[in-house]
N, C-alpha and C positions, 0 to 999 in steps of 0.2 A: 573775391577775385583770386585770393591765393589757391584756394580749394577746388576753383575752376580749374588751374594750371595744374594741382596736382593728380587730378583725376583725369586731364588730357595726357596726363604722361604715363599713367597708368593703362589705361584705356587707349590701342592707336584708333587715331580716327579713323584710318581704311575700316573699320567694323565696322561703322554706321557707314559706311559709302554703298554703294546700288547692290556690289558683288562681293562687298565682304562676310557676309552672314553664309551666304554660300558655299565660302571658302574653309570657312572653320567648319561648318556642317561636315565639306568632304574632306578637311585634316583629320575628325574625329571617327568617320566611317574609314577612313583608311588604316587607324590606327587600331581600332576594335573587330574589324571585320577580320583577318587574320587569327586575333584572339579566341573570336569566338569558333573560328572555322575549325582550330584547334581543340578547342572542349567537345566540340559535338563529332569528329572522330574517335578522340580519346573516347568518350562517352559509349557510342558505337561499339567500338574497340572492345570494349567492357563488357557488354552485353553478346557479342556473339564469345568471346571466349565464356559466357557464365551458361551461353546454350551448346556450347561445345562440350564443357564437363558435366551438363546437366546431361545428354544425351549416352554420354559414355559411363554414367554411373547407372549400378543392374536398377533394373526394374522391373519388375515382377506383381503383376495385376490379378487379385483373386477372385473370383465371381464365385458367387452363391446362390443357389434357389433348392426348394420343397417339391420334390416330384414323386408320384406316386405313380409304379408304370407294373404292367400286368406281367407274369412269365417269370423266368427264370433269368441270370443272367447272358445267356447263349439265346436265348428267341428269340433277340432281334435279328443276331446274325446269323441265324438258318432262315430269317421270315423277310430276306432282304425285302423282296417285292411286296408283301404286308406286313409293315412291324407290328407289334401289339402296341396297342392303344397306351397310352402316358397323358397326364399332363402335370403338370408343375407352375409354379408362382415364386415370388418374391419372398412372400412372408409365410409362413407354416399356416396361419387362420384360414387363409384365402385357401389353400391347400385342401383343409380339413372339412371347411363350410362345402365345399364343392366337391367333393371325395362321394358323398352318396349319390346326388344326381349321377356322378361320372358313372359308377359303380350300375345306378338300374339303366343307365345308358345304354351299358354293351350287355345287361345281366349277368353283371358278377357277382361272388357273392366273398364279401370280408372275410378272412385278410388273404385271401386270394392273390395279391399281388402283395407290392412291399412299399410303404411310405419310406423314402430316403429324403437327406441333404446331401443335395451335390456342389461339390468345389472344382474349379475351374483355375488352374496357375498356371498364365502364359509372359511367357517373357516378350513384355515389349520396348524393348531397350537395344542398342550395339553390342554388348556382349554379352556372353554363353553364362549363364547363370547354374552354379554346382549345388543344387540342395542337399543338406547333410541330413536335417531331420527335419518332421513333420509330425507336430504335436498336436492335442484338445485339451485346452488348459483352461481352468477358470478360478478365477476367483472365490472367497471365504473369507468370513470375520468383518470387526466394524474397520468404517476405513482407516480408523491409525494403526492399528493390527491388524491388516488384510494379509492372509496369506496364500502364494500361489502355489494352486493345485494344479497334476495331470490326469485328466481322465484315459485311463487306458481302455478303449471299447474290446479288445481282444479278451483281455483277463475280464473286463467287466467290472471295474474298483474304481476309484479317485486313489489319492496318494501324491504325498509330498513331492515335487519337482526336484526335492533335493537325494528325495530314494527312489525315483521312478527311474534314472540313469537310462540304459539303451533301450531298456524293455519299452518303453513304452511310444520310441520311433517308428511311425507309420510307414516307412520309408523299408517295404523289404529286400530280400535279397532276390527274389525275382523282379526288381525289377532294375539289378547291375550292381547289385553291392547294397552298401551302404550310401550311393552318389548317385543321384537323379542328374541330369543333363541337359538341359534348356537352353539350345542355340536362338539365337532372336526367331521370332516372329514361333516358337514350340509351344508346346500345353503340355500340360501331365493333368489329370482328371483321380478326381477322389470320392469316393461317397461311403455312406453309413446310413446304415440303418436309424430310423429315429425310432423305435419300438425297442430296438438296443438301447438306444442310449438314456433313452425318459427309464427304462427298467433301471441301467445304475444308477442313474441318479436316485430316483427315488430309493433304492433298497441303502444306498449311502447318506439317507436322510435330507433330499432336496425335493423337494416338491414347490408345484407351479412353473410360472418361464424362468426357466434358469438360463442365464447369459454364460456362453462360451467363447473360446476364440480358437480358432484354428490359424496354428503359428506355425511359419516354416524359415528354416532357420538356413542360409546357405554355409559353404566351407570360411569363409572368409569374417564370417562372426553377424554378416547383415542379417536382423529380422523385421519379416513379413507377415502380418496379421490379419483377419475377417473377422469381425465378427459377427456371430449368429446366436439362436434362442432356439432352445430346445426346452414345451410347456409339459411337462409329466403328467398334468388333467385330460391332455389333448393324446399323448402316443403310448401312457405308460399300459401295458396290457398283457394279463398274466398269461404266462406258457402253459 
């Protein structure tokens, strides 16, 4: 009897009456709905500020493909109304595998035209993006002593990144200095020869697919990478 009276005093009986259960349901909604209305602005809050600074940090997208296109670099633009013939792929094989159909297609005859790797760098981002340098760097050694090389295709060598210094920035002075200039929504466009490039390799002792990276660096310290494969069985081909 005592345990009865101590648990009615505990417990008001309004709780067990018609409309009491109701009434604590909506003291405890009144008292968390506020709370929670609060975390999930904060929340909110949170996330467009993290798409606010995502938006305004550079970004710089590189596209890469294997194109093998007829002429010199000027026929397309004297042959507006018929360019000469191209095509291009993703990956160098696809490129290579289809290069001779292309070839008795129009009857050309090798190397007639020129196998390149084309890059693509467009800023898509809210601000103007300043490239400093634009490098081909690759890799050497086992991985706990890997060392990073720069392929310079101009001179036609590999060579330590820490003695290749300006020489070996793709980035020349026709085109405004040493600063490329990429306001949102711009491109700048790169290519190279791969009969170039499979000849240094190989004459610098790499043979088969050698993995490179095409690294561009802007003034403010950000880098920008792709990378690609350049196979020396596939483009290496003596002068």
């Amino acid at each position: 009897m005592e345990r009865l009276q101590e648990a009615s005093s505990v417990v008001p009986w309004g709780f067990f009456s018609p409309g009491g259960w109701d009434r604590l349901v909506d003291g405890v909604l009144t008292q968390t709905l506020p709370t929670a209305a609060s975390v999930l602005a904060l929340a909110l809050s949170l996330v467009n500020l993290y798409l606010q600074r995502r938006d305004r940090r550079p970004r710089l997208r590189i596209r890469a493909r294997y194109e093998y296109r007829v002429g010199g670099p000027t026929a397309e633009a004297e042959r507006e109304d018929a360019p000469p013939p191209r095509i291009h792929y993703d990956a160098q094989e696809g490129l290579y595998l289809r290069l001779g159909d292309f070839l008795r297609e129009y009857d050309l005859d090798y190397p007639r035209g020129t196998p390149l790797i084309r890059f693509s760098l467009s800023n898509e981002g809210e601000r103007p993006i300043y490239l400093s340098n634009i490098r081909l760097t690759l890799r050497a050694g086992k991985r706990l002593s890997r060392k990073r090389l720069v392929l310079d295709p101009v001179e036609e060598r590999v060579i330590s990144s820490e003695l290749a210094g300006g020489t070996s920035n793709l980035i020349h002075p026709e085109d405004g200095g040493r600063t490329v200039e990429l306001v949102p929504g711009d491109s700048a466009g790169y290519k190279f020869e791969l009969v170039r490039l499979a000849n240094t390799l190989k004459q610098e002792g790499y043979t088969g697919n050698t993995r490179l990276t095409l690294e561009a660096t802007d003034r403010i310290g950000n880098a920008y990478r792709r990378r690609f494969e350049v196979n020396t069985d596939l483009w290496a081909y003596p002068r």
